[in-house]
Structure formats: structure tokens, C-alpha cells
PATOR-72762 format. One record per residue (C-alpha): residue number from 0; residue in one letter; chain; x, y, z. Coordinates in steps of 0.05 Angstrom, whole numbers, padded with zeros to 5 digits. Each point is the difference from the previous one (the first is absolute). Layout:
<rs>
NUM; A; A; X; Y; Z
...
</rs>
This chain:
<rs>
0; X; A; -00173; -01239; -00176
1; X; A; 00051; 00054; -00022
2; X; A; 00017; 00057; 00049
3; X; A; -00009; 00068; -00023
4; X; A; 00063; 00038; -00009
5; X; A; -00022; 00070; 00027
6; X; A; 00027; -00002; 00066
7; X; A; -00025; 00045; 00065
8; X; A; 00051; 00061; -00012
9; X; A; -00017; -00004; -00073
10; X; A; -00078; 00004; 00014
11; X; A; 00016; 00070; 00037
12; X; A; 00044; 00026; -00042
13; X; A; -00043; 00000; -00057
14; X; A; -00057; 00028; 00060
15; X; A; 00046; 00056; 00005
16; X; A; 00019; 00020; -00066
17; X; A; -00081; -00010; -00025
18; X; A; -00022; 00060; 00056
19; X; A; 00061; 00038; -00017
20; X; A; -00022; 00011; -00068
21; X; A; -00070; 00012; 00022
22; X; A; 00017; 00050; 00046
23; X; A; 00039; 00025; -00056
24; X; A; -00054; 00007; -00046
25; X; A; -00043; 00035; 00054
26; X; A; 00037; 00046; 00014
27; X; A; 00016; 00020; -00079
28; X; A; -00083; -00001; -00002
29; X; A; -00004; 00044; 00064
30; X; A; 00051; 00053; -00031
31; X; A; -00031; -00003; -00064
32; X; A; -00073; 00014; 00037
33; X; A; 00029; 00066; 00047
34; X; A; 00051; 00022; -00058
35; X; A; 00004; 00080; 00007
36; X; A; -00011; 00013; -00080
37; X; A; -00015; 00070; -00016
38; X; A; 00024; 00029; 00064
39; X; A; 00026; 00079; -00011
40; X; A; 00065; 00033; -00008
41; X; A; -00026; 00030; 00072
42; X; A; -00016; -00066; 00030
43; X; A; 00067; -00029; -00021
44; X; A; 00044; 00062; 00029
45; X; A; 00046; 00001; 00062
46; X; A; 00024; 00062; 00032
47; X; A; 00046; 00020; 00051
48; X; A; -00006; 00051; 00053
49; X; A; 00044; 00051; 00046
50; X; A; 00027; -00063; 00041
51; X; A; 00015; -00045; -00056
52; X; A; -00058; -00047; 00001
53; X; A; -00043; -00034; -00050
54; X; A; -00070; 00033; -00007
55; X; A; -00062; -00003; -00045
56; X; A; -00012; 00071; 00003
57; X; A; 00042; 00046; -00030
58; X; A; 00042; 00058; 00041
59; X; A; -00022; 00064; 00015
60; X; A; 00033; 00057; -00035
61; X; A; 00004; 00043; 00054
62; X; A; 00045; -00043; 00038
63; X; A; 00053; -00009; -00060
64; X; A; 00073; 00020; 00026
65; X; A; 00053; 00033; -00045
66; X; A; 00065; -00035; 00009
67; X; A; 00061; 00032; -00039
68; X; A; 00046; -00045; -00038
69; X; A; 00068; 00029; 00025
70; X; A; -00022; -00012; 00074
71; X; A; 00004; -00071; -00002
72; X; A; 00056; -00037; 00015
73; X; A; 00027; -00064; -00020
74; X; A; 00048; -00030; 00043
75; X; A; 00044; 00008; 00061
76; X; A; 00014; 00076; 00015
77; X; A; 00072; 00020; 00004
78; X; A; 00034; 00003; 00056
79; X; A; 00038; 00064; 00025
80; X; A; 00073; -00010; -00024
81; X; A; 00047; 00010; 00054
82; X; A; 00066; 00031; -00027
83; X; A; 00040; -00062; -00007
84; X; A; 00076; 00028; -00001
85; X; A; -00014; 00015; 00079
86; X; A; 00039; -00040; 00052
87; X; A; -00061; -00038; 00042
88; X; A; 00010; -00037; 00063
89; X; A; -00033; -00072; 00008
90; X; A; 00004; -00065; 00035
91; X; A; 00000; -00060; -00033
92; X; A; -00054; -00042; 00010
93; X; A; 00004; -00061; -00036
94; X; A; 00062; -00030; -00038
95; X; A; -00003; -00077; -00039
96; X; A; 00075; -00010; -00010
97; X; A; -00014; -00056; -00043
98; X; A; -00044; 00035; -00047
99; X; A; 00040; 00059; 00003
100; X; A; -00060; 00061; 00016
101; X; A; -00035; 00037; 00057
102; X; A; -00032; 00055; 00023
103; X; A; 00017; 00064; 00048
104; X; A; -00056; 00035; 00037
105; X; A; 00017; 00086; -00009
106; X; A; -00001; 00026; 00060
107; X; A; -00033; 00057; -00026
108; X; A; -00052; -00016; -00035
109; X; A; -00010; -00083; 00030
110; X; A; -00001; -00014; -00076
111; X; A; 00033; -00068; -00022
112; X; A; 00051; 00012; -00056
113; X; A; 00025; -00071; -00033
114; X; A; 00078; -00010; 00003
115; X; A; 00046; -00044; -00036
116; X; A; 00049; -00035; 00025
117; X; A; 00051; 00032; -00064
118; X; A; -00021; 00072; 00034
119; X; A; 00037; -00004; 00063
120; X; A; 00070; 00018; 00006
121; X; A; 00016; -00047; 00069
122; X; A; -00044; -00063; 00030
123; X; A; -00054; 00017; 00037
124; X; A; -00054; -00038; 00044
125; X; A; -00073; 00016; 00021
126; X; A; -00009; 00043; 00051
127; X; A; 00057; 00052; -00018
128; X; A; 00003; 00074; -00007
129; X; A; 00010; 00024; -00072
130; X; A; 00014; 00054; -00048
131; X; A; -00020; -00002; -00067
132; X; A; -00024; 00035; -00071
133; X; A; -00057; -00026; -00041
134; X; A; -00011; -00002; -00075
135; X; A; -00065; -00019; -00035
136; X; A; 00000; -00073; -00017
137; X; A; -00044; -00039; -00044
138; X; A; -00049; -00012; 00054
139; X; A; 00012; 00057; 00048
140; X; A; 00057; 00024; 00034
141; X; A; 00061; -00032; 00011
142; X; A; 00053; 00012; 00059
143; X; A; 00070; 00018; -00038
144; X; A; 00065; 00021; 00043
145; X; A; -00023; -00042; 00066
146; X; A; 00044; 00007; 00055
147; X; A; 00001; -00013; 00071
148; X; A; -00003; 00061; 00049
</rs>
């Protein structure tokens, strides 16, 4: 006698893809059964409220808030512009060498101005007392005319 050919894993493969398509075809049946045809405009309509969520009902008029176009802001607000031909007094805080850029903490104001290593006029290392001018620079301001104190 001949030995069938189907083997074990075969058997319950084809088990498995038979009651996938079943299941597939009941739930096509079920959806075609409960489909929501002819529901309203109304039914169908989301709102939002005061606090930005989704609601069935809509919002209540007397609750609406006027908001004026020019008030709203985009972006970063400026910064006040310190006058930038003023001597400032600093201390370096960080210097790479090897990349050639650091930063000075203003005394002043404890705001951290970028240097380059082309802006000093003598070597410097961290920790030293400075003088120096700022410009604006693409990405903020830049120390110019560092010296040590």
C-alpha cells in the first residue's frame, strides 16, 4: 500500500488557512448585517469643544472666544539686544583648542556668548578673566576682540 503524501504540518496548514477564510467570510456577513446605511449628516458629525476634545454634541455659543489674528505669535520672541560695541567683562568657560571655539560666561548678565578661536588677539585658557565686544553671528552672538584682563 502507497503512503499518502499529505504530511502532519501539511494537514494543519490547510486547518488553518480553511477557518481563516471562514472567519473571513463571517465577519464580511456580520458587517454587512450591522452596516450603518442611512445614518444622518447629524449622526455622522464630530465636534470639538472649549478644551479641544472630540464631542457628539455641538458647542455652545455662548462660550465661543474671540481671538485676534495679530495676537498670535509664531515663533521664538526676540530677545532684548544688548548694545554690542560695549566693552563686556567675562570668563572663559570652555575652550577646545583642537576645534578651535568656546564659550565666555558675561559676568553681567551669566549669558554664554560663543567665541572663536580667530577672535582672540593672545592664547587664552578656561578659567581666565576677559574683555571682549560681541557682534551678531549667524546663530547668536559671537565674542570679537577677546582679551585677557
Amino acid at each position: 500500500m502507497a503512503r499518502s503524501t499529505e504530511t502532519f504540518s501539511k494537514k494543519e496548514k490547510e486547518k488553518a488557512r480553511l477557518k481563516k477564510s471562514k472567519d473571513k467570510k463571517e465577519k464580511a456577513e456580520d458587517r454587512k448585517a450591522n452596516a450603518g446605511k442611512g445614518k444622518s449628516l447629524e449622526d455622522m458629525m464630530a465636534y470639538i469643544d472649549e478644551h479641544g476634545n472630540i464631542t457628539s454634541t455641538p458647542p455652545d455659543p455662548s462660550r465661543k472666544i474671540r481671538v485676534n489674528a495679530e495676537d498670535i505669535r509664531i515663533g521664538v520672541a526676540k530677545r532684548e539686544d544688548l548694545p554690542h560695541d560695549t566693552v563686556r567683562n567675562g570668563v572663559l568657560t570652555f575652550f577646545n583648542e583642537a576645534k578651535g571655539y568656546g564659550f565666555i560666561r558675561d559676568l553681567e548678565t551669566q549669558e554664554s556668548v560663543f567665541v572663536h578661536i580667530n577672535a582672540l588677539t593672545e592664547p587664552l585658557k578656561e578659567n581666565n578673566m576677559v574683555t571682549f565686544e560681541t557682534e551678531q553671528g549667524p546663530k547668536g552672538l559671537s565674542a570679537i576682540k577677546v582679551k585677557k584682563k
